[in-house]
C-alpha positions in Angstrom: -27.0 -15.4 87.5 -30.3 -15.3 85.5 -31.0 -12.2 87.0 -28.0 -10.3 86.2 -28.6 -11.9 82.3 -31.9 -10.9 82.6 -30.6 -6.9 83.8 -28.3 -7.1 80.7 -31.1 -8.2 78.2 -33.4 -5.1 79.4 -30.2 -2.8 79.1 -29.5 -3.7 75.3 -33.6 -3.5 74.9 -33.5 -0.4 76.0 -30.5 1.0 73.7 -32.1 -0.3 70.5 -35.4 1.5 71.4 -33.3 5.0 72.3 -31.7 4.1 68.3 -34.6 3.5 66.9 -36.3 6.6 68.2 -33.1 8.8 67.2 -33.5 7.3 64.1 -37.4 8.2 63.7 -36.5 11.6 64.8 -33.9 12.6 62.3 -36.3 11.6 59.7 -39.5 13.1 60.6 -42.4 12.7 58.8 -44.5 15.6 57.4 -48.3 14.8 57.6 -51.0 16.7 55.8 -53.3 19.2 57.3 -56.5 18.3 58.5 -58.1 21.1 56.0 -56.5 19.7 52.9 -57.1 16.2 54.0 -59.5 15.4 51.0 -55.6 15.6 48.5 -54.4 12.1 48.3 -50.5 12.6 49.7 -47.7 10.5 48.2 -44.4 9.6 50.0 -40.8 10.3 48.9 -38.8 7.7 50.6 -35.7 7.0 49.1 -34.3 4.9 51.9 -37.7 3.1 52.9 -38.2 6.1 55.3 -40.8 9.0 54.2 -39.1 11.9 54.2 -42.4 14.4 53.2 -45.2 14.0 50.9 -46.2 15.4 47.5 -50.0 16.6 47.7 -50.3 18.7 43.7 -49.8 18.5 40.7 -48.0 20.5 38.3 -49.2 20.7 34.6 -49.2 17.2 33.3 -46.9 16.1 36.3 -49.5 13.9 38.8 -48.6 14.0 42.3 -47.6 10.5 42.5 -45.0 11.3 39.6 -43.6 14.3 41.3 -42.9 12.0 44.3 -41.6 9.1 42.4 -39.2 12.1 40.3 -38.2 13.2 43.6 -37.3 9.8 45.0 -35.1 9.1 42.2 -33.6 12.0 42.4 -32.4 12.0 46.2 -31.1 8.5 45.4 -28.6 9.6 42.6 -27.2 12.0 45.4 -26.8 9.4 47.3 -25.1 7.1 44.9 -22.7 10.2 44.1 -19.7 9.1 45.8 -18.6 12.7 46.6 -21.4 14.1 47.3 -21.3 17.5 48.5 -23.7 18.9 51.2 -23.1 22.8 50.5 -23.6 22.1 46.9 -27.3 21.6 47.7 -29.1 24.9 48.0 -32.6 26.7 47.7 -32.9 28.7 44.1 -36.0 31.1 43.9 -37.3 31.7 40.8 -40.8 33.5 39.5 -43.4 30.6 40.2 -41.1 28.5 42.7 -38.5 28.2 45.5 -35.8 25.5 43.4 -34.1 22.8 45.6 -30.8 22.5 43.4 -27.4 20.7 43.8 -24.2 21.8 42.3 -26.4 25.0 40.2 -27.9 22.6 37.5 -29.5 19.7 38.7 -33.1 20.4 40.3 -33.9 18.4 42.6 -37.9 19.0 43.2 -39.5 22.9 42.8 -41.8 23.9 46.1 -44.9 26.0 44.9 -46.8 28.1 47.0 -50.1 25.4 46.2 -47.1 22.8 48.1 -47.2 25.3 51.1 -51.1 25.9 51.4 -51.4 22.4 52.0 -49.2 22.6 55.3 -50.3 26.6 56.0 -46.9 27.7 55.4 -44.9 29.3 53.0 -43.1 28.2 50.2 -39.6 29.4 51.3 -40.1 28.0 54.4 -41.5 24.6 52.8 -38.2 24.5 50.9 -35.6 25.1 53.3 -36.9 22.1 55.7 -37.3 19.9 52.6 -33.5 20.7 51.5 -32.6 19.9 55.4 -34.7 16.6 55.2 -33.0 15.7 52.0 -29.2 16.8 53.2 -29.3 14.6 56.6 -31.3 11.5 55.0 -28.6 11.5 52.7 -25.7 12.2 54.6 -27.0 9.1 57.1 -27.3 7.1 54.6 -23.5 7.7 53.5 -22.5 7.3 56.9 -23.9 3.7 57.7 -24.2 2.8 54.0 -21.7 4.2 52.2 -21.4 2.7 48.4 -17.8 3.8 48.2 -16.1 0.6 49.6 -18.5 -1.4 47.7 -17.0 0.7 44.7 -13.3 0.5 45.2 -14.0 -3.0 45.4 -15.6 -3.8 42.4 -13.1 -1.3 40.5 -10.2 -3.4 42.1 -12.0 -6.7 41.2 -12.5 -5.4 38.1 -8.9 -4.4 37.6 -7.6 -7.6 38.6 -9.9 -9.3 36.2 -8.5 -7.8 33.6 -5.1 -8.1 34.8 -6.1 -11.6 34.3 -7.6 -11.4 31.0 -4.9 -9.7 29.8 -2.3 -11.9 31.0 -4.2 -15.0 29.5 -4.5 -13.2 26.2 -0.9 -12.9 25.9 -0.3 -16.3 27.0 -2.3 -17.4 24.1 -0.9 -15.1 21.4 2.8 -16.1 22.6 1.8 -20.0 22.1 0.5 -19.3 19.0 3.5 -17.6 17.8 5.7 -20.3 18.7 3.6 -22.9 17.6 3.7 -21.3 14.1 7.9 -20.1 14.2 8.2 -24.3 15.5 6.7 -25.5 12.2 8.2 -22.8 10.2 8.3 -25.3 7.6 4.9 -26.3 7.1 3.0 -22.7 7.3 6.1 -20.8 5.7 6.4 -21.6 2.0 6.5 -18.4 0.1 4.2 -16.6 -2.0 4.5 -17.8 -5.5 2.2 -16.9 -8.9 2.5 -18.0 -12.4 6.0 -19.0 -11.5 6.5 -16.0 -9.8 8.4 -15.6 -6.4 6.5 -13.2 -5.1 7.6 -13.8 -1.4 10.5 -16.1 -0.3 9.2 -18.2 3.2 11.8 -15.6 5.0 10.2 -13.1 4.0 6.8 -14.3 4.6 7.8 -15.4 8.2 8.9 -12.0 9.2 5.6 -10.1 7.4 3.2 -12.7 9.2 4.6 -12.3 12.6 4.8 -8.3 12.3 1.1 -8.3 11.8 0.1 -11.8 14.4 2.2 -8.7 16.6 -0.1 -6.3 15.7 -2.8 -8.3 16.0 -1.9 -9.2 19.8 -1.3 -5.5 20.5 -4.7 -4.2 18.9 -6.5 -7.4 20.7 -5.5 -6.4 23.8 -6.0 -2.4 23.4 -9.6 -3.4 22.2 -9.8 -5.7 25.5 -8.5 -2.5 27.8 -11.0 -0.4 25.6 -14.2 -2.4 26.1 -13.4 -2.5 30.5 -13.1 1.2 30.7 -16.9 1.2 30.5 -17.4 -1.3 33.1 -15.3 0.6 35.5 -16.7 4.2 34.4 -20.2 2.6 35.5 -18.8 1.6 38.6 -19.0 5.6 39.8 -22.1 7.9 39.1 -19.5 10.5 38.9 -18.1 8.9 35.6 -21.3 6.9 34.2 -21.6 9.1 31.5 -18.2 8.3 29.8 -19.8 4.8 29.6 -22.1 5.8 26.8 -19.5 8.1 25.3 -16.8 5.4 24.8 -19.1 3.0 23.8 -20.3 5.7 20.9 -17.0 6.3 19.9 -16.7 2.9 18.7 -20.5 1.7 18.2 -21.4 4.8 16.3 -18.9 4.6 13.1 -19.6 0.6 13.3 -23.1 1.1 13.1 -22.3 3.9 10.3 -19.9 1.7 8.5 -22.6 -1.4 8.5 -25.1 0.8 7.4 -23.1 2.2 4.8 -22.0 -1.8 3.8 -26.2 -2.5 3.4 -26.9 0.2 1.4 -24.0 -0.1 -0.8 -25.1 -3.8 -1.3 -27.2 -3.7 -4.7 -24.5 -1.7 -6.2 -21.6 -4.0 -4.8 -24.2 -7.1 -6.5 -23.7 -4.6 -10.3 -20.2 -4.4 -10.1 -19.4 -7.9 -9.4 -21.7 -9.2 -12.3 -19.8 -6.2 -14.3 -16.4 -7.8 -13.4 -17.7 -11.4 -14.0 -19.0 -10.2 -17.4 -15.6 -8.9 -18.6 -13.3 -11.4 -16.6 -14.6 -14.1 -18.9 -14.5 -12.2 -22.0 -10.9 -11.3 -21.8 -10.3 -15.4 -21.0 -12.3 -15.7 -24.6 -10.0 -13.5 -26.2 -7.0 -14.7 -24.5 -7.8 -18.1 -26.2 -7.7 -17.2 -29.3 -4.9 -14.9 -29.0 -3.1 -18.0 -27.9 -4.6 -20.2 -30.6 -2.9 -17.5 -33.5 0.3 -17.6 -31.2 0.2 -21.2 -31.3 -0.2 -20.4 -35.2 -3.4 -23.2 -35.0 -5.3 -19.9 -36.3 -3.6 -18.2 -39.2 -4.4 -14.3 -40.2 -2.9 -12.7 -43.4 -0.7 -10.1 -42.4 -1.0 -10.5 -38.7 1.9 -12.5 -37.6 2.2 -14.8 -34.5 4.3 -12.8 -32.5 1.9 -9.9 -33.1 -0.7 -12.0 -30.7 0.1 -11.4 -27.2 1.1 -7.6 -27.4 -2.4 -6.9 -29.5 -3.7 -9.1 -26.4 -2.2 -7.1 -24.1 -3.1 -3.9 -25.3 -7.1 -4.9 -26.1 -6.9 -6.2 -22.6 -6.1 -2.7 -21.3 -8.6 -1.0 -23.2 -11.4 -3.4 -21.9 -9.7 -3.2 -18.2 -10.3 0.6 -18.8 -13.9 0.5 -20.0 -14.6 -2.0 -17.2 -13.4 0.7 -14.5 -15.2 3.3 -16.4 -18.4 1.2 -16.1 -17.9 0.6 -12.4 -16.9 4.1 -11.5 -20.4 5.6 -10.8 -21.3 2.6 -8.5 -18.2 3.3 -6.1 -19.0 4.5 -3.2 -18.3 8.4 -2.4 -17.8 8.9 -6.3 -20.3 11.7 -6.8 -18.3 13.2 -4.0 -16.0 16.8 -4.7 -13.1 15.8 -2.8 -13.1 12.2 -5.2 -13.6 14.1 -8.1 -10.8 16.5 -7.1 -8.2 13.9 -6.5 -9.0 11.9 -9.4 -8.2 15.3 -10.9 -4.8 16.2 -9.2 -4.0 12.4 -9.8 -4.7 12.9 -13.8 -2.9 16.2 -14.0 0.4 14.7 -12.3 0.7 11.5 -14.3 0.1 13.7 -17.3 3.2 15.8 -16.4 5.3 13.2 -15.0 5.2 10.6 -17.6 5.5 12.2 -20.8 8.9 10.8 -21.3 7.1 7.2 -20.3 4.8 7.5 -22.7 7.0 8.4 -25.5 8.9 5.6 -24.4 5.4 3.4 -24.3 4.1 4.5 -27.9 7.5 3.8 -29.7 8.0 0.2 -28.0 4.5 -0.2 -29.4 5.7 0.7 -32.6 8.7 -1.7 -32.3 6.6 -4.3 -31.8 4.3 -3.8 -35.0 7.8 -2.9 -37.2 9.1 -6.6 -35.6 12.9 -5.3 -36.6 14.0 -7.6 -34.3 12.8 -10.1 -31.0 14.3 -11.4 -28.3 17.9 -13.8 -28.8 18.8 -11.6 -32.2 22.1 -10.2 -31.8 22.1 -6.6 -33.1 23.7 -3.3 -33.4 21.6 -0.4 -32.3 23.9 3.1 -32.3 27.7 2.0 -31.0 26.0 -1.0 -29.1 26.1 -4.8 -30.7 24.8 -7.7 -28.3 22.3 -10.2 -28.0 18.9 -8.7 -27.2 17.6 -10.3 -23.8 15.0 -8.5 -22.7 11.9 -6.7 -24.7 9.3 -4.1 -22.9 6.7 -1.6 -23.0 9.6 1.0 -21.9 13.2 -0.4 -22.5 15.1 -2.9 -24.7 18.1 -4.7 -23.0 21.3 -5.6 -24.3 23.7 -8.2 -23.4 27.4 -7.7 -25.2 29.8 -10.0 -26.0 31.5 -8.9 -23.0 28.3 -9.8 -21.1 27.7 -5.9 -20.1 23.8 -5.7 -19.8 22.7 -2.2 -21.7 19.6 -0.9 -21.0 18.1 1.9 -24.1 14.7 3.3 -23.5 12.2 2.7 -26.6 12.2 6.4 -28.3 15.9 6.2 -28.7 15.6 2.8 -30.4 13.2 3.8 -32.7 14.8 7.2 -33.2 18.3 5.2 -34.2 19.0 3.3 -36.9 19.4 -0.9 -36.2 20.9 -3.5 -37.9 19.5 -7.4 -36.9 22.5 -10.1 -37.4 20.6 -12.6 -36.8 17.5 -12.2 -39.3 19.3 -14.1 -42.2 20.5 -17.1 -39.9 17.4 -19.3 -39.8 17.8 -23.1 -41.7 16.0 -21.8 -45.0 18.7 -18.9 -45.3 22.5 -19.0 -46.0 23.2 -17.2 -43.1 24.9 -14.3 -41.8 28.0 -13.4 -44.2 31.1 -12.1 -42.2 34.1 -10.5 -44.2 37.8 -9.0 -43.2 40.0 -7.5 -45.7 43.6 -8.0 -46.2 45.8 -5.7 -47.9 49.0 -7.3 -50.4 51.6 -5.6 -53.1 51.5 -6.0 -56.4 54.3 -8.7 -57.0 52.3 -11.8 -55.3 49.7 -13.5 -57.9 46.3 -12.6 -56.7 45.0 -16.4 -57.1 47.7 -17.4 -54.6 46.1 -14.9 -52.2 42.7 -16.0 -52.9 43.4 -19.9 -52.5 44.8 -18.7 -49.6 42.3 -16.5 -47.9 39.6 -19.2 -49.1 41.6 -21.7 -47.1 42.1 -20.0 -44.2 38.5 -19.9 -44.3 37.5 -22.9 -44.8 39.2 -23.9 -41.5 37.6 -21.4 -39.3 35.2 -22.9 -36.9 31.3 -21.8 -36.7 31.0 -20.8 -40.6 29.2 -22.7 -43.1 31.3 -24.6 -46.1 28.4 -24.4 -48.5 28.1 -22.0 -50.2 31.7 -21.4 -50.2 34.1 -19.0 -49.4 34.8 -15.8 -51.8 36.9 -13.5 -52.1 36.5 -9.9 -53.1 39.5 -7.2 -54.6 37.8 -4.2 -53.0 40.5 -1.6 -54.2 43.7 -1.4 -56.5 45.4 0.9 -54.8 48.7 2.9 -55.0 51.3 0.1 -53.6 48.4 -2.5 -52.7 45.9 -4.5 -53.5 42.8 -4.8 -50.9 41.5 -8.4 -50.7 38.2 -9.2 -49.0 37.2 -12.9 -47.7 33.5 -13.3 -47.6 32.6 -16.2 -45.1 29.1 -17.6 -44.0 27.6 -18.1 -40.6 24.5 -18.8 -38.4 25.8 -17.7 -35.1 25.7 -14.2 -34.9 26.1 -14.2 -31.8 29.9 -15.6 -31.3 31.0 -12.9 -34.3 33.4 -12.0 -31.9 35.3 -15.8 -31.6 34.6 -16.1 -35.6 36.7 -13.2 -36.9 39.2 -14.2 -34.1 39.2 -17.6 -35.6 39.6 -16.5 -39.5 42.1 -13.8 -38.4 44.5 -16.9 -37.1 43.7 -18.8 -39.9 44.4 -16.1 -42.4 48.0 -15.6 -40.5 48.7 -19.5 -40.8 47.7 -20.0 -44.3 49.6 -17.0 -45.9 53.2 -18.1 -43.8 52.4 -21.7 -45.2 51.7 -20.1 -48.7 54.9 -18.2 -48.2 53.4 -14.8 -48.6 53.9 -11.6 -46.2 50.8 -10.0 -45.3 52.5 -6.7 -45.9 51.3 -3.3 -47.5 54.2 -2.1 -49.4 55.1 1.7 -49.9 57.6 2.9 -52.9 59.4 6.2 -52.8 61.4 7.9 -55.5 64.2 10.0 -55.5 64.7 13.1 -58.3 66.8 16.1 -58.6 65.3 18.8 -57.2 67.4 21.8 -58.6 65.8 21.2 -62.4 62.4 23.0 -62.4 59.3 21.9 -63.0 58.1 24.1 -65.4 57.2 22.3 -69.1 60.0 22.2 -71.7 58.4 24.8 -74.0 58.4 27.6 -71.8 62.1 27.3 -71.4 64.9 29.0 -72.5 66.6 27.1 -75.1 70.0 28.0 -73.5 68.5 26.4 -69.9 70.8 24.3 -67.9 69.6 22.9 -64.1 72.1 24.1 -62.1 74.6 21.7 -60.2 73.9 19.6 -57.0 76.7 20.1 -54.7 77.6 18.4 -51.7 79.9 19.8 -49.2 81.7 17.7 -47.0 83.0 19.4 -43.7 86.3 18.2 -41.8 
């Protein structure tokens, strides 16, 4: 039994010495000659082994760096996962004989000072060196290929992300219910000055649009940042690595840079806005001081304040941005210049009907023929004004239809205010209908009448009383007009309804017909009418006959 383990042992001794010595003799090893023994040689072993050695220089290239080039060199075709063993061929050119792979990358250049050394030829010299460097690598593909090792870190790598990805989303999708579960608390609107800006609805559904877009750039950016990992994985595609990491590192960097240098300029234009935020808050003050009427100006009235605010306010706004303009970035730039141009040139031609509209609201305000409440008459329109602005005035009517009139056309017609005469220190607005009655009723009947009727009618003011007017004394009539004040102006409408009915009950009590009577005469129309004196005395107008038929 020992014997035969014994037998066994020597067998397996001996097939590791007959691989080792295979081994040794597909990498042999190139030794100097004994007549250029005084160079110092230098290995090239990529894969521990020494392939040959490297015995000159070349220029500024030592030996000992032509070797280590070399080296590095045979390794990178051995970390090409598809390496190709035809690609790698012998080039001559004028000085050398070029060991190349693939046309363009040079693996080492064999001189004729290389071949001295061994008492041989450079093309010779070359051709072993590119068989040395095609079966070292190809060996070392076959017993220690990278490839698996790659697949495996690409498919680790994969499933990390897989992973990261999945956990990502996880997160984002608790968040998102998290917030749509207390709604209540995180959603409450957007509101300024009293101002709903956003109703929580609306918020809700413009806050999870962007959390959405958000989650979907997050993840892109995750998927982005791994290609680089698993381009590195193969030598093949390492250089994308530094390309996709460019494409986002590069304008970064840029934009950064950009950021720093715009820095002290940024610094100016904030200290420019501070300057004349707080200004226009001075101003505002005592704008509101004269509204409040605490400050009183000769001819500048109260509700003059906040337009003239509005409009210095612009003008500083306007000086502020031309101020900041030169410290923008990219404003010295063509293309800015050019838009700021086409931008000018446009508003210019598009809103000459706005500013029209603009200049003659302005001059509305500063004429003050009316404000907001009074109920007016601009054109064929009568309402209550609700609504005054820098382009429109609106009207609401009695029959509560809202009219909207742009600015030029109110300032181009002519107005009439009912309510400027209506205020406490006034007698009010004075409202009047006219009645027409014959000739045969007494006229102070009519007028104790109409003044009672008047009297009754609700929404009109008893002192100062009543009066009546005889507008016109004409052919069959008289035309009587009752004068009646009022301070609402806005409920004409109701008022005359009111006096009309009380007009119609006082005259049937007074016993009087509010009619307009009409007389008619007949005359004979056979005698002429030419004057007496012209006449023949002899003239007789001749008979009127009537003839009656059976």
């Amino acid at each position: 039994m020992k014997k035969k383990l014994l037998l066994l042992l020597a067998f397996f001794m001996i097939l590791f010495s007959s691989a080792v010595f295979a081994q040794t003799e597909n990498k042999p090893v190139i030794k100097p000659n004994t007549s250029e023994a005084k160079l110092k040689a230098y290995p090239v072993a990529p894969f521990k082994d020494t392939l040959f050695y490297i015995y000159n220089k070349v220029g500024s290239f030592s030996a000992e760096n032509r070797a280590n080039a070399i080296t590095e060199k045979i390794r990178k075709l051995y970390h090409d996962s598809f390496f190709e063993p035809d690609s790698l061929v012998v080039v001559p050119s004028d000085i050398s004989q070029d060991i190349t792979y693939k046309g363009d990358f040079i693996i080492m250049s064999v001189l004729d000072v290389d071949a001295k050394v061994e008492n041989k030829n450079a093309v010779y010299i070359a051709k072993r060196n590119l068989n040395l460097i095609k079966k070292a690598v190809i060996y070392q593909n076959e017993n220690y290929s990278q490839l698996p090792k790659r697949l495996g870190f690409t498919l680790l790598l994969i499933l990390i992300l897989g992973v990261v990805l999945f956990l990502a989303g996880k997160i984002f999708n608790r968040i998102k219910f998290y917030l749509l579960k207390n709604s209540d608390r995180y959603f409450k609107g957007v509101n300024y000055n009293n101002i709903n800006i956003l109703s929580p609805q609306k918020q809700q559904t413009l806050l999870m649009r962007l959390f959405s877009f958000i989650k979907i750039f997050t993840l892109i950016l995750i998927v982005y940042f791994s290609l680089p990992l698993l381009f590195s994985i193969f030598p093949a595609t390492e250089a994308y690595t530094t390309t996709l990491l460019r494409w986002i590192l590069t304008p970064a960097k840029l934009a950064i840079m950009g950021f720093i240098d715009f820095l002290p300029s940024f610094v100016t234009i904030i200290v420019i806005i501070f300057i004349f935020r707080y200004s226009i808050k001075i101003i505002k003050f005592f704008f509101d001081e004269i509204k409040k009427e605490n400050i009183k100006i000769d001819g500048f009235y109260s509700d003059w304040a906040m337009p003239t605010f509005n409009i210095i306010r612009l003008l500083m706004y306007a000086f502020m941005l031309v101020i900041v303009f030169p410290y923008l970035p990219g404003s010295d730039s063509p293309i800015f210049k050019g838009v700021s141009v086409f931008v000018g040139i446009l508003f210019s031609l598009g809103s000459s009907n706005a500013i029209a509209n603009m200049v003659a609201g302005l001059v509305i305000t500063y004429m003050r023929p009316f404000k907001i409440g009074d109920f007016i008459k601009i054109g064929d329109v009568s309402g209550e004004v609700i609504e005054k602005t820098a382009l429109v005035t609106r009207i609401r009517t009695p029959k509560f239809e809202d009219i909207t009139i742009p600015n030029a056309t109110v300032l181009s017609s002519t107005s009439t205010n009912y309510s400027a005469n209506t205020k406490q220190v006034s007698n009010g607005l004075l409202i009047h209908t006219t009645v027409t009655i014959g000739y045969d009723v007494p006229w102070k009947s009519i007028h104790k009448a109409l003044i009672d009727a008047a009297l009754k009618t609700d929404m009109t003011e008893k002192t100062p009383e009543p009066f009546v007017l005889q507008t016109s004394l004409d052919d069959f009539y008289v035309s009587y007009q009752i004068n009646v004040y009022t301070k609402e102006p806005t409920k004409q409408p109701r008022i005359y309804s009111s006096l009309h009915q009380n007009i119609q009950d006082s005259f049937n009590a007074a016993g009087i017909e509010i009619m307009s009577p009409h007389y008619n005469a007949l005359r004979d129309g056979n005698t002429t009418t030419i004057p007496e004196n012209y006449l023949d005395k002899n003239y007789k107008a001749p008979t009127f006959n009537v003839n009656a038929k059976d």
